[in-house]
KOLPAKOL-825195 format. One record per atom (N, C-alpha, C): residue number from 1; residue in one letter; x, y, z. Coordinates in nm, 3 decimals, always signed. Example, Ala and Ser with C-alpha at 12.3 -4.5 7.8 and 13.67 -1.06 7.14 Angstrom:
{node 1; "A"; {+1.319; -0.569; +0.780}} {node 1; "A"; {+1.230; -0.450; +0.780}} {node 1; "A"; {+1.320; -0.330; +0.780}} {node 2; "S"; {+1.285; -0.225; +0.708}} {node 2; "S"; {+1.367; -0.106; +0.714}} {node 2; "S"; {+1.290; +0.003; +0.787}} 
//
This chain:
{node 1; "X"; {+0.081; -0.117; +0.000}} {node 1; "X"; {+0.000; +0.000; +0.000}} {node 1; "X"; {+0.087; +0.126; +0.000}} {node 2; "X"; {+0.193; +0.121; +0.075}} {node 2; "X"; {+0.297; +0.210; +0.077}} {node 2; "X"; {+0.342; +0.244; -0.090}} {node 3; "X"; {+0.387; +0.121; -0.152}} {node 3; "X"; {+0.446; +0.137; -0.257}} {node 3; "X"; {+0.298; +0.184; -0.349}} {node 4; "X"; {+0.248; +0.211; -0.357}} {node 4; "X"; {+0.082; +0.247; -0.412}} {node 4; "X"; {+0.133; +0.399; -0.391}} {node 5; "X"; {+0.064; +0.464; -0.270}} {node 5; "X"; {+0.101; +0.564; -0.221}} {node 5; "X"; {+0.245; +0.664; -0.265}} {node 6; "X"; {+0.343; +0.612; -0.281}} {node 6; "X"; {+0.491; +0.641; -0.294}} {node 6; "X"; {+0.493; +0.636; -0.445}} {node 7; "X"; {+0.409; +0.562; -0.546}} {node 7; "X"; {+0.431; +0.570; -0.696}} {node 7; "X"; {+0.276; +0.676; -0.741}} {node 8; "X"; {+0.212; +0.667; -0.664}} {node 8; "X"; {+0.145; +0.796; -0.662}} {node 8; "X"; {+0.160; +0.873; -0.648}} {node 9; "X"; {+0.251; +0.952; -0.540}} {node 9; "X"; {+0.303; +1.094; -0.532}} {node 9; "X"; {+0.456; +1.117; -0.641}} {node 10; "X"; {+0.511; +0.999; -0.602}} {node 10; "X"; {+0.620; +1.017; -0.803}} {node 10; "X"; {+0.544; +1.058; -0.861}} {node 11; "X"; {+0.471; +1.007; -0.936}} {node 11; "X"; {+0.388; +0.971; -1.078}} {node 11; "X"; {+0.333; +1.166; -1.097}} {node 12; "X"; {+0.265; +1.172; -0.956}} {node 12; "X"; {+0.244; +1.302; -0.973}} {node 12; "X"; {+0.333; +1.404; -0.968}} {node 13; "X"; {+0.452; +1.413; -0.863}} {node 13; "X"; {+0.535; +1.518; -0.921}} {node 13; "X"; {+0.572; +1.497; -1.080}} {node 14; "X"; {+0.642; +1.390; -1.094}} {node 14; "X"; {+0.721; +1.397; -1.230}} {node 14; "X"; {+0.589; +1.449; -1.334}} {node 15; "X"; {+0.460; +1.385; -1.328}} {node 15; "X"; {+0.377; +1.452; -1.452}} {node 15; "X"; {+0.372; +1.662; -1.415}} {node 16; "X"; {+0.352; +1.643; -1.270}} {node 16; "X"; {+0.367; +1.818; -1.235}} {node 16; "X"; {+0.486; +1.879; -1.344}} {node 17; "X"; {+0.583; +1.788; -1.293}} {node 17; "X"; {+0.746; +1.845; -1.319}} {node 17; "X"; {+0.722; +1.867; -1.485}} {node 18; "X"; {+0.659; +1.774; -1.597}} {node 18; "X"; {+0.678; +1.727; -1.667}} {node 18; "X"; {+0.581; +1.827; -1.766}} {node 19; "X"; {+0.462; +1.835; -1.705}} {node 19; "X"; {+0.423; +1.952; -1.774}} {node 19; "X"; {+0.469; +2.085; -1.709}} {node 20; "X"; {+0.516; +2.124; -1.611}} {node 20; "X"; {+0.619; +2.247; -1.575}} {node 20; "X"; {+0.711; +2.258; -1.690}} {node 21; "X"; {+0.789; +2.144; -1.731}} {node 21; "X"; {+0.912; +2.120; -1.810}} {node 21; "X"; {+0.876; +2.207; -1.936}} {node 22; "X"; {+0.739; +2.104; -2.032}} {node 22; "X"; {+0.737; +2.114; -2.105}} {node 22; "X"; {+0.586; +2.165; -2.195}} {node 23; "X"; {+0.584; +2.235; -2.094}} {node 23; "X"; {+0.480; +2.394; -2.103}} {node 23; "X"; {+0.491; +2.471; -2.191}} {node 24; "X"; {+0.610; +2.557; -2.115}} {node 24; "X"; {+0.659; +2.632; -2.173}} {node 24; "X"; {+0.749; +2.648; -2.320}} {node 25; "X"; {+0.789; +2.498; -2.375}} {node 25; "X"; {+0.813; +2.461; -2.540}} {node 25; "X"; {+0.677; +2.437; -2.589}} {node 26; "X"; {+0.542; +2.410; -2.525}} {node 26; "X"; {+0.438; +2.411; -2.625}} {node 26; "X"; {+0.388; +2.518; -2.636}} {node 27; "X"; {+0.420; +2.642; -2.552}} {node 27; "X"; {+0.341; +2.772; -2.542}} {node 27; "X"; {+0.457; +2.854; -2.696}} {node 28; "X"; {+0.591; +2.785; -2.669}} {node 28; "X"; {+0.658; +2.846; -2.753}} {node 28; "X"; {+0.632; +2.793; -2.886}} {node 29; "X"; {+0.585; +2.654; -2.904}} {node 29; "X"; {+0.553; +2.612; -3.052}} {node 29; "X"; {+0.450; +2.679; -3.085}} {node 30; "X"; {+0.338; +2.729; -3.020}} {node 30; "X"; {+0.181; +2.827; -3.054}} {node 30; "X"; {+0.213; +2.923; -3.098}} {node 31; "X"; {+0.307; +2.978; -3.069}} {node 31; "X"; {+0.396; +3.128; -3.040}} {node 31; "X"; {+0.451; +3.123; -3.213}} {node 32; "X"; {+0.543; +3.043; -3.195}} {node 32; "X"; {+0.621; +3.010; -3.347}} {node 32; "X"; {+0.518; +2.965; -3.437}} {node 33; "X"; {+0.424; +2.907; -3.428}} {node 33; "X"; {+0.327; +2.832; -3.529}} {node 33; "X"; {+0.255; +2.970; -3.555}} {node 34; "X"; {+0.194; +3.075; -3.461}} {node 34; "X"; {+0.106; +3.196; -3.497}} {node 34; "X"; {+0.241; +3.244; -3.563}} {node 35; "X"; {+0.364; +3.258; -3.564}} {node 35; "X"; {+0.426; +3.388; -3.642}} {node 35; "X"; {+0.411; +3.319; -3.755}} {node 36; "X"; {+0.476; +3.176; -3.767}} {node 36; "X"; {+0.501; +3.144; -3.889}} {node 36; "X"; {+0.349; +3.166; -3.977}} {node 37; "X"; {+0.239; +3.150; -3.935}} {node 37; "X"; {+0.102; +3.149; -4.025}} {node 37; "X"; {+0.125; +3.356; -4.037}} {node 38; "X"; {+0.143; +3.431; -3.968}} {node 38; "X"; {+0.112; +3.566; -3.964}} {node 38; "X"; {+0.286; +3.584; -4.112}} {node 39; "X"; {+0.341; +3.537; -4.059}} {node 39; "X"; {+0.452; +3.571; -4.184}} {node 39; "X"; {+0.397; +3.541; -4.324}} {node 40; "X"; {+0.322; +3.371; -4.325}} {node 40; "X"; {+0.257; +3.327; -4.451}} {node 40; "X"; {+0.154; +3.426; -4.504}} {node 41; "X"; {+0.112; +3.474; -4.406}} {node 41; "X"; {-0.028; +3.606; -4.484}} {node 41; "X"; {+0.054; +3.688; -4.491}} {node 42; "X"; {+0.161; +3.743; -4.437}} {node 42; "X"; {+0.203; +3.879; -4.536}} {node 42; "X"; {+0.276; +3.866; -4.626}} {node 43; "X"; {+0.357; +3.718; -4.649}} {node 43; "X"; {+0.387; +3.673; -4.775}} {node 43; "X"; {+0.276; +3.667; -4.882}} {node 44; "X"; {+0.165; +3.639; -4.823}} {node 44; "X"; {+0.113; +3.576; -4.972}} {node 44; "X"; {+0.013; +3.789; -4.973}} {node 45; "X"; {+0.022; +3.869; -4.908}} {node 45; "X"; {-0.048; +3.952; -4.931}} {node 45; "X"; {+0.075; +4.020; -5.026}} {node 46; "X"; {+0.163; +4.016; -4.987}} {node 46; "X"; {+0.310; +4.089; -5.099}} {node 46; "X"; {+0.264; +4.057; -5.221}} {node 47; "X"; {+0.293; +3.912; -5.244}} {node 47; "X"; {+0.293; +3.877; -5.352}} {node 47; "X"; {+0.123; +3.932; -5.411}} {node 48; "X"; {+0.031; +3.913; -5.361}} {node 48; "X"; {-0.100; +3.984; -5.451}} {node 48; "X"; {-0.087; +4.170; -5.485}} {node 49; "X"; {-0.021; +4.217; -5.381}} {node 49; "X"; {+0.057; +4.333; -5.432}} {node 49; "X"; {+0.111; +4.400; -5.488}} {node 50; "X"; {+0.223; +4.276; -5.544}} {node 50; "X"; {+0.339; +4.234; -5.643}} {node 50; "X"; {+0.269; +4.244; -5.749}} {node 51; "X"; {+0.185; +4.135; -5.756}} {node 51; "X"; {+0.116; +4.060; -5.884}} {node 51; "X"; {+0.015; +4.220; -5.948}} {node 52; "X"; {-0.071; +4.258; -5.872}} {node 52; "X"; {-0.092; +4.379; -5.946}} {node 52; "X"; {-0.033; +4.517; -5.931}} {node 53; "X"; {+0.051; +4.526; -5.854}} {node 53; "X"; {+0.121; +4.655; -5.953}} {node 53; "X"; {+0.190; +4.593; -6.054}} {node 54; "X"; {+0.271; +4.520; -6.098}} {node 54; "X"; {+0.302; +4.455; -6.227}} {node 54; "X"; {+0.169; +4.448; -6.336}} {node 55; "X"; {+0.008; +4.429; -6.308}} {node 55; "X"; {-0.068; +4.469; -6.392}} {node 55; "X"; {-0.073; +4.623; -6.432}} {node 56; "X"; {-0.078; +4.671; -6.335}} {node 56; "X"; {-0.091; +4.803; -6.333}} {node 56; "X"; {+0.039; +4.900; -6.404}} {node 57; "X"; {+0.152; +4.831; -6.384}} {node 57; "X"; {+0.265; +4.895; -6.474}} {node 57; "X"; {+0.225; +4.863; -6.607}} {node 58; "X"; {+0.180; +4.735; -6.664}} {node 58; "X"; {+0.159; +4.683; -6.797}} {node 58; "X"; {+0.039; +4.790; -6.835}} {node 59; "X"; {-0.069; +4.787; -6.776}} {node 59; "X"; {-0.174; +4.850; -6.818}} {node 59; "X"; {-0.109; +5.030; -6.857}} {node 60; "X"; {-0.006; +5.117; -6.753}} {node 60; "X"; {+0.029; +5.221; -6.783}} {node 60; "X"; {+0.079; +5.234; -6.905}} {node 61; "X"; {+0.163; +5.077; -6.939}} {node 61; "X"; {+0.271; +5.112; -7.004}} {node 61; "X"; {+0.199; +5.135; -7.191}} {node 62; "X"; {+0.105; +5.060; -7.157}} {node 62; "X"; {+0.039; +5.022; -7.272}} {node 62; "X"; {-0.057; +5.170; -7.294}} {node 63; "X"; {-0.130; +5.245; -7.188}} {node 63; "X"; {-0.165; +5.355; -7.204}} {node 63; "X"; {-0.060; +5.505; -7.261}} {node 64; "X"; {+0.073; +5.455; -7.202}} {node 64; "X"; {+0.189; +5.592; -7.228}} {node 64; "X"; {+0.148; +5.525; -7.400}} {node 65; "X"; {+0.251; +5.372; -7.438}} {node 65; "X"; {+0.260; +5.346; -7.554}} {node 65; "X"; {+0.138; +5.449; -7.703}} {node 66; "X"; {+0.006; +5.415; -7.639}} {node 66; "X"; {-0.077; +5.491; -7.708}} {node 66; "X"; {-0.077; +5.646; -7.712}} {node 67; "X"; {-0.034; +5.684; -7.586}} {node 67; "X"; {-0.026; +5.871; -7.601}} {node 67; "X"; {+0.122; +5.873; -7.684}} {node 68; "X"; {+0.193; +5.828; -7.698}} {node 68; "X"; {+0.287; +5.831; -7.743}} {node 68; "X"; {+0.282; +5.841; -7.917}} {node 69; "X"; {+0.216; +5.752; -7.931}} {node 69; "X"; {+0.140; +5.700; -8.104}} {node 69; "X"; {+0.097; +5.771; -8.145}} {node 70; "X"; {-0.028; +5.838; -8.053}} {node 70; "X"; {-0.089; +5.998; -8.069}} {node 70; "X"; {-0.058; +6.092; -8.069}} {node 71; "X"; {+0.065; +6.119; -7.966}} {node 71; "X"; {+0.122; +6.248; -7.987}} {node 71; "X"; {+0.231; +6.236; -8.124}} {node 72; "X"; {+0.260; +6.129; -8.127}} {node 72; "X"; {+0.376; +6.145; -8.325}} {node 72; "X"; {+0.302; +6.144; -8.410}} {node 73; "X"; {+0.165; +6.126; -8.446}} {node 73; "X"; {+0.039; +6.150; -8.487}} {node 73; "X"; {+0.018; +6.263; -8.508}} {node 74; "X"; {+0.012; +6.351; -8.396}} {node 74; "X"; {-0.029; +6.483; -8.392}} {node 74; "X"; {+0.115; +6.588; -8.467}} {node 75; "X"; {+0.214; +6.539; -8.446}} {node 75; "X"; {+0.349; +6.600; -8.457}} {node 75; "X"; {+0.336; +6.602; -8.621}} {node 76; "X"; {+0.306; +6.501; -8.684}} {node 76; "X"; {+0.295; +6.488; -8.832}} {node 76; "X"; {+0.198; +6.552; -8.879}} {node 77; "X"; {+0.087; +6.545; -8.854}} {node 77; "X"; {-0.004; +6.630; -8.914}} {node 77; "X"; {+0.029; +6.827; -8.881}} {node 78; "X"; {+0.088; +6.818; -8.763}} {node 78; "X"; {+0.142; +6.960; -8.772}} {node 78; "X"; {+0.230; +7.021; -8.867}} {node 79; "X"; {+0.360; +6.912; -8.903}} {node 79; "X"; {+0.433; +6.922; -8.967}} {node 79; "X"; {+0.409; +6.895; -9.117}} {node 80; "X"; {+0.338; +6.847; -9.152}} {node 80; "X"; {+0.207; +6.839; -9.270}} {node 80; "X"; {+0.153; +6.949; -9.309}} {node 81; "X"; {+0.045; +7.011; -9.170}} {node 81; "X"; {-0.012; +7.157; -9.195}} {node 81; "X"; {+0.074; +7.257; -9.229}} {node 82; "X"; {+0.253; +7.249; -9.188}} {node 82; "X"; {+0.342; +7.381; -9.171}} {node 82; "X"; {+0.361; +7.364; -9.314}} {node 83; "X"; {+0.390; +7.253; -9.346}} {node 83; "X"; {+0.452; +7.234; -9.511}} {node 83; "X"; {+0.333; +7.282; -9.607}} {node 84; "X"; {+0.196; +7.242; -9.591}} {node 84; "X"; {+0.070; +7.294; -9.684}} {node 84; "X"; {+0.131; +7.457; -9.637}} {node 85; "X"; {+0.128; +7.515; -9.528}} {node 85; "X"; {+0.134; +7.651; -9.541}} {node 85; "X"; {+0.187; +7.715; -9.589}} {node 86; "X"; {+0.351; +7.692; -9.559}} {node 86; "X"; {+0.452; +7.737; -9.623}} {node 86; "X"; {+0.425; +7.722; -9.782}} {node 87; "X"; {+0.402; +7.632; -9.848}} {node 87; "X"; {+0.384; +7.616; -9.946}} {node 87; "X"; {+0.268; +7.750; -10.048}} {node 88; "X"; {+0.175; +7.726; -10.000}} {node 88; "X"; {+0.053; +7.834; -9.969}} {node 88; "X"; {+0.108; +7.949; -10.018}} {node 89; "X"; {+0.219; +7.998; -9.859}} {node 89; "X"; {+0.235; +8.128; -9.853}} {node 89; "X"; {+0.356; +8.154; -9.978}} {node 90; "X"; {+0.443; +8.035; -10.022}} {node 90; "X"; {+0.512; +8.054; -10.111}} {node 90; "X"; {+0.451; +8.099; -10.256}} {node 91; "X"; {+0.359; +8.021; -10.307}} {node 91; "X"; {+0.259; +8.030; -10.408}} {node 91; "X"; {+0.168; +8.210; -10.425}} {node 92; "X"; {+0.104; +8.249; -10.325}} {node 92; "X"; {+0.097; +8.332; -10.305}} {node 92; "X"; {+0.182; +8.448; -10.326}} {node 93; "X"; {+0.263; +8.405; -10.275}} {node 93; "X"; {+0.398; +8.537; -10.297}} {node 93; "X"; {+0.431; +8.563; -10.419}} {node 94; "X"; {+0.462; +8.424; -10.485}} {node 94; "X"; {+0.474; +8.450; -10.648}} {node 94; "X"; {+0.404; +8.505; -10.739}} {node 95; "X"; {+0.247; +8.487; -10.673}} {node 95; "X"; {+0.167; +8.508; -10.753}} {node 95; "X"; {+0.144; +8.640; -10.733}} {node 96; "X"; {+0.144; +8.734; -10.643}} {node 96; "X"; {+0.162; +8.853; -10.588}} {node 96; "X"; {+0.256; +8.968; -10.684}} {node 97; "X"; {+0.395; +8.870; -10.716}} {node 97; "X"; {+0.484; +8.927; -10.780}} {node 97; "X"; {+0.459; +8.949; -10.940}} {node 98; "X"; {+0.397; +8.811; -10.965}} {node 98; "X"; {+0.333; +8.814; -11.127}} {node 98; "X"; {+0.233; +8.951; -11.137}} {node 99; "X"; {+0.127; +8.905; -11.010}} {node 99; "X"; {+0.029; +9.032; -11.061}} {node 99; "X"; {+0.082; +9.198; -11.031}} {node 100; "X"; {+0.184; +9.168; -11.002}} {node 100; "X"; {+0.244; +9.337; -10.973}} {node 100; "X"; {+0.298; +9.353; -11.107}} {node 101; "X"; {+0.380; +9.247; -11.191}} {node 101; "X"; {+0.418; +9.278; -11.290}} {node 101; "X"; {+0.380; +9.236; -11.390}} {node 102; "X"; {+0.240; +9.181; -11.434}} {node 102; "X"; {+0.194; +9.230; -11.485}} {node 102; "X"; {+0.082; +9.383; -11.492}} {node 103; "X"; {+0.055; +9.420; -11.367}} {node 103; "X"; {-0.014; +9.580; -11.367}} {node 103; "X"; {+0.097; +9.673; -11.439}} {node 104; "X"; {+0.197; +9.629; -11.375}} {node 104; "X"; {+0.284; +9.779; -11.443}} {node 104; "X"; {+0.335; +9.741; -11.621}} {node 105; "X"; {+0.292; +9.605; -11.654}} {node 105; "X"; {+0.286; +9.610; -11.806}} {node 105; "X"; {+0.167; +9.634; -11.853}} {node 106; "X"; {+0.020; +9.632; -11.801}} {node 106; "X"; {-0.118; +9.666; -11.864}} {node 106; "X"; {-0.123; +9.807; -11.922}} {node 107; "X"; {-0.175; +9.795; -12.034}} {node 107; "X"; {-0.150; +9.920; -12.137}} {node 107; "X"; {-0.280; +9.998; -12.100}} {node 108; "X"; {-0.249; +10.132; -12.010}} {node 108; "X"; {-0.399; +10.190; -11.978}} {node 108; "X"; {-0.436; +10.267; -12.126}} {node 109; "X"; {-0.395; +10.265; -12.226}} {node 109; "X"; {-0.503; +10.308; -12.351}} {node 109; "X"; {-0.427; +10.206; -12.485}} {node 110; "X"; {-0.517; +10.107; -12.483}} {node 110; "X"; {-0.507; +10.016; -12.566}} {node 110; "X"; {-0.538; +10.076; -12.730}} {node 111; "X"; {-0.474; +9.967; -12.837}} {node 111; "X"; {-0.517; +9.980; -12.971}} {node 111; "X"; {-0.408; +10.114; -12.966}} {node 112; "X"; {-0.354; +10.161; -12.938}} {node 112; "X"; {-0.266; +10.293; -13.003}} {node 112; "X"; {-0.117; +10.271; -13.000}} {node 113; "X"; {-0.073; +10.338; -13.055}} {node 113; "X"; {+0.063; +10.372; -13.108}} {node 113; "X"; {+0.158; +10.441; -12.952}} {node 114; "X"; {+0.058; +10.531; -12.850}} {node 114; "X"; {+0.159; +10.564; -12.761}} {node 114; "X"; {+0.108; +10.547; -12.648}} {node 115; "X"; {+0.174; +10.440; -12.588}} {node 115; "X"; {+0.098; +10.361; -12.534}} {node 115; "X"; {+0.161; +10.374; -12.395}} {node 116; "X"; {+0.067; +10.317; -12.278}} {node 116; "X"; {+0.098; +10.439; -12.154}} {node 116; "X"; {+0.097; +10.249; -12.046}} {node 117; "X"; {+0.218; +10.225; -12.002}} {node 117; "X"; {+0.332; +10.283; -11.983}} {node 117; "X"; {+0.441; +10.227; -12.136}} {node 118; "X"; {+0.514; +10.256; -12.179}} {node 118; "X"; {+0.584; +10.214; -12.224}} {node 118; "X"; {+0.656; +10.104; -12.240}} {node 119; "X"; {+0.668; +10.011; -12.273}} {node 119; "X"; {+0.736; +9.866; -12.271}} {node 119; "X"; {+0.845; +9.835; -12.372}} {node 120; "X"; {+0.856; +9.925; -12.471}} {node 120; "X"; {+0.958; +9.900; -12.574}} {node 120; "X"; {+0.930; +9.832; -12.676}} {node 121; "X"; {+0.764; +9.790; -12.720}} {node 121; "X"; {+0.781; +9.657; -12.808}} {node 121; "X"; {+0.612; +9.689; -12.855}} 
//
């Protein structure tokens, strides 16, 4: 009965002792198991982060690409319009010069012999 008694109070310290012991490594595996799951969500929230700003650069890049298209678009047709103008204003000018010279050859009294302005011919 003794030995009853005497492996009963062992039995109970050492399980006391035993979860005393090894408490405190399961409080620390909960501990380590919550970081490691809290690290896995901000890993996997990076990466959805990751994943669309990388859409979001593609989508910019593809929006610059088009203003880009448009604005050398626009650059040509300017440079288009300058050339019609210039051209224009060149044409014009000549034609400016013709009709000046022909006014100062128009004969203000036609059909005669002295003829106003003079031309030689």
């Amino acid at each position: 009965m003794l030995e009853i008694i005497v492996t009963g109070i062992v039995s109970l310290i050492t399980g006391a002792g035993g979860m005393l012991f090894f408490y405190p490594q399961t409080r620390k595996a909960k501990i380590l198991e919550n970081e490691a799951k809290q690290s896995e969500e901000w890993k996997k929230l990076y990466e959805e982060e990751r994943h669309l700003r990388d859409e979001d650069r593609k989508v910019w890049e593809e929006e610059r690409a088009r203003y880009e298209t448009k604005i050398d678009t626009l650059y040509d047709q300017i440079s288009h319009q300058r050339d019609c103008k210039a051209e224009l204003s060149k044409t014009n000018a000549t034609l400016q010069v013709e009709n000046t010279r022909l006014c100062m050859l128009k004969c203000e009294v036609p059909a005669c012999p002295n003829r106003k302005p003079p031309t030689g011919y």
